[in-house]
N, C-alpha and C positions, 0 to 999 in steps of 0.2 A: 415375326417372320414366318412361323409355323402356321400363324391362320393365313398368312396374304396367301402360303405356299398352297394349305388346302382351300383355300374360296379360286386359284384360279385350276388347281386340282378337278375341282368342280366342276367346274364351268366347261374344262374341257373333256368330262366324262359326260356330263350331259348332250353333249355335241355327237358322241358318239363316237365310236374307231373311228371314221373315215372321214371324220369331222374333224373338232379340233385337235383330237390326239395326232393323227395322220398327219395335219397342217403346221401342229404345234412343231413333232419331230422332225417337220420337214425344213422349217424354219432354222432350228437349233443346228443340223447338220452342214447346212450353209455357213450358218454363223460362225462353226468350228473351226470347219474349214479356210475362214475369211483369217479367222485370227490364228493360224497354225503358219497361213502362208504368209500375214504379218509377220511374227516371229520370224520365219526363215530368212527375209527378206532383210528386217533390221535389226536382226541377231546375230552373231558368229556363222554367218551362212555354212563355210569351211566346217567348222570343227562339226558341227549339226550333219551334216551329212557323215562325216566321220562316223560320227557318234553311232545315226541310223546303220551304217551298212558292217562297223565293227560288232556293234550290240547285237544283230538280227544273224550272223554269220557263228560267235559266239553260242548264240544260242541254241542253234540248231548243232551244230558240235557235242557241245555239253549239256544238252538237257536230259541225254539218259544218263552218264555218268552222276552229274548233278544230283537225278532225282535217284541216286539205290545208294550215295554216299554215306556212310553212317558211322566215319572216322571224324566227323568234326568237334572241333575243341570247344565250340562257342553253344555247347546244348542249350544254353535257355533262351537263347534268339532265335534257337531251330525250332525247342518243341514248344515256346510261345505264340509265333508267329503260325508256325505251320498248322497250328491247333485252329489257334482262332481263322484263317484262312479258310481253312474246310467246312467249321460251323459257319463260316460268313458265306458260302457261296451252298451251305444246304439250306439255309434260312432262305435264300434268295432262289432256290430253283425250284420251288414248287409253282411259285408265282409266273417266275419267270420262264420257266418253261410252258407253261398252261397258254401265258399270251402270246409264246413262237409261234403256238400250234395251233395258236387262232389268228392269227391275222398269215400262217403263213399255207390258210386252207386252199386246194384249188393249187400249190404250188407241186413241183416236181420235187423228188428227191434230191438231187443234182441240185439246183438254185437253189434248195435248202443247205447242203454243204456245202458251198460257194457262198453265198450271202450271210449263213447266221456263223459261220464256224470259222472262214478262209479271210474276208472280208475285214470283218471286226479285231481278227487276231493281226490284220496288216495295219492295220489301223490304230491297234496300238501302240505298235511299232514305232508309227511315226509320230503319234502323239507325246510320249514319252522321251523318244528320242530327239524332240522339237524342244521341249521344258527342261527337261533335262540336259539335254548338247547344251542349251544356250545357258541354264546356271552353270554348268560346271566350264563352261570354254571361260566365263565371266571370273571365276576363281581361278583355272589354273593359266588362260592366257594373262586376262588383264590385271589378275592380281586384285578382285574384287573380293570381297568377306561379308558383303551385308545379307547374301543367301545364307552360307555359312554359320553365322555367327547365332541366326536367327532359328537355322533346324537346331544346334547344340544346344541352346537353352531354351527347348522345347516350344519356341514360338511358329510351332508349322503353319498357323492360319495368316503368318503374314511375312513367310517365304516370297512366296511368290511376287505379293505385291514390292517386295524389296530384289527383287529379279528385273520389274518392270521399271524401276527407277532406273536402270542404267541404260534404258533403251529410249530411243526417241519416241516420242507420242505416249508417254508414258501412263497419261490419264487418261488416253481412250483406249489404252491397252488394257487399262486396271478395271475400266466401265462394262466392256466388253466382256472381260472375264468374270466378273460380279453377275452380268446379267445370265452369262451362259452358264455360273454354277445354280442360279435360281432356277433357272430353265427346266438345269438337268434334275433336281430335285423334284418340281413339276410334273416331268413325265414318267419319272420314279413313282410318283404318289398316284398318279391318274390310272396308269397301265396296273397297279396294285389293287387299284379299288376296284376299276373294272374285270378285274380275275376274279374279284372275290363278289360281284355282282352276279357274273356266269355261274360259280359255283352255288350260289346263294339261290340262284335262279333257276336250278339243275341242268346248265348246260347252255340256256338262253339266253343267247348276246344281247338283245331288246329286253331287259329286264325292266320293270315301274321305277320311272324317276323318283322317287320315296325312297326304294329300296338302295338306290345309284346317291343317292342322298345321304341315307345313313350311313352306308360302310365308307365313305368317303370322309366324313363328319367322326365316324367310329378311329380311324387312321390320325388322322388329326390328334385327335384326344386322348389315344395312347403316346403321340409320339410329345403331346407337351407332358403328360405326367409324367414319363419318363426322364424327361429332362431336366423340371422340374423335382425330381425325385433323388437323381443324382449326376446330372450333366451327361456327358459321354460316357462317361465310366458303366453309370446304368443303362445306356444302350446296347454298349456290347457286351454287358453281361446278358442281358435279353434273348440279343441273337446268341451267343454258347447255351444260355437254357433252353430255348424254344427247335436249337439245331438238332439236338438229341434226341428228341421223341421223333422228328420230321425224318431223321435218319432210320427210323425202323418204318416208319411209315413209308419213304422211298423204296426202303428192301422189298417191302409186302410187296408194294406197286410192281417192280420187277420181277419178280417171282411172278404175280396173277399174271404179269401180261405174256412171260414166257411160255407159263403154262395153256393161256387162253392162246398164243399163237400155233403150239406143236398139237393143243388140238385141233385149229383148225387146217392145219397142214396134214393132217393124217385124215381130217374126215373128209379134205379136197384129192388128196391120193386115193382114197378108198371109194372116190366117186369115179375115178375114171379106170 
């Protein structure tokens, strides 16, 4: 599965941003889309919206109290999860910030806060509240347990597909969903390599297909040894080891750019 993942990985970096990446994403968000409003449609439509306008209203409520609470009894769910959380999204934002700020050149600031920040955080919204409304309406209306039964004895890779069993179109809900987690993998890998092409490249989006070759090949081959090495387990050890240097590294970056900016805010006042 890791080489089909990097050969079409490939294929779609050599295409270039506005090539197959741009086509590929473009494809995938349709797809989403098509299967969210399946869901709503032959899911607990009711409780699903419940779910969406309770959970989003909630949240806004209680996300400052939430985030300064430091009275809770369940510490090792807090400083597990929240640990790995943070190393999970420092490992992830050097990359992923580096490809905002490339494909979101030529943009205004405004579309940029609206698009990468407002958009996707709505969107999760109802992504979750879509999967979610519809297992948990399935346990506590119909009195279903095969979701259930399946997260408690740690079988989360096939949740879902025991979700899509009590829906109509069950197998092209389950194909759909199969195809869109490879997908999403795909553009994970693709928009990765090509960050690290740019950097590789010193900056240059049209870096030699050799070069677009190997670090995409290089991604690949960590991520079987890894797995190979010790399943999940040694993955997310990976991301907490590799979060921690990346977190001094983001510090420096902030600092030079603050400081690169107040100077040049003093030598643009000292001009006029």
């Amino acid at each position: 599965m890791i080489l089909l993942i990097t050969a079409m990985a490939l294929i779609s970096v050599l295409t270039g941003l506005h090539g197959g990446i741009k086509r590929l994403s473009q494809f995938i968000i349709i797809l989403a889309f098509l299967l969210v409003g399946a869901m709503v449609i032959l899911g607990p439509t009711r409780y699903i919206f419940q779910s969406l306008f309770a959970g989003a209203s909630q949240y806004v409520v209680k996300m400052i109290p939430l985030s300064n609470w430091t009275g809770r009894e369940d510490t090792t769910f807090l400083h597990d999860w929240t640990v790995f959380y943070w190393a999970w999204w420092i490992a992830w934002a050097p990359f992923v910030g580096t490809f905002i700020a490339r494909i979101s050149k030529g943009r205004t600031v405004r579309e940029l806060v609206i698009f990468v920040i407002f958009f996707p955080a709505l969107l999760c919204f109802v992504w979750f509240s879509t999967f979610g409304g519809t297992a948990l309406g399935q346990h506590i209306v119909d009195g279903y347990t095969g979701v259930t039964d399946n997260v408690a004895a740690g079988k989360l890779e096939i949740a879902l597909f025991k979700m899509f069993d009590e829906l109509p179109m069950r197998v092209l809900l389950s194909s759909v969903a199969m195809v869109l987690t490879l997908l999403f993998f795909i553009t994970s890998s693709d928009s990765g390599s090509l960050v690290i092409d740019i950097i590789a490249a010193g900056g240059k989006s049209d870096a030699p297909f050799p070069q677009r070759v190997f670090w995409c090949l290089i991604e690949g081959f960590v991520a079987i040894a890894l797995l190979l090495g010790g399943g999940l387990v040694s993955l997310q050890a990976a991301v907490l080891a590799t979060s921690v240097p990346f977190t001094l590294v983001l510090l420096g970056m902030c600092l030079c750019c603050d400081f690169k900016n107040l100077d040049s805010t003093i030598a643009t006042e000292e001009s006029h």
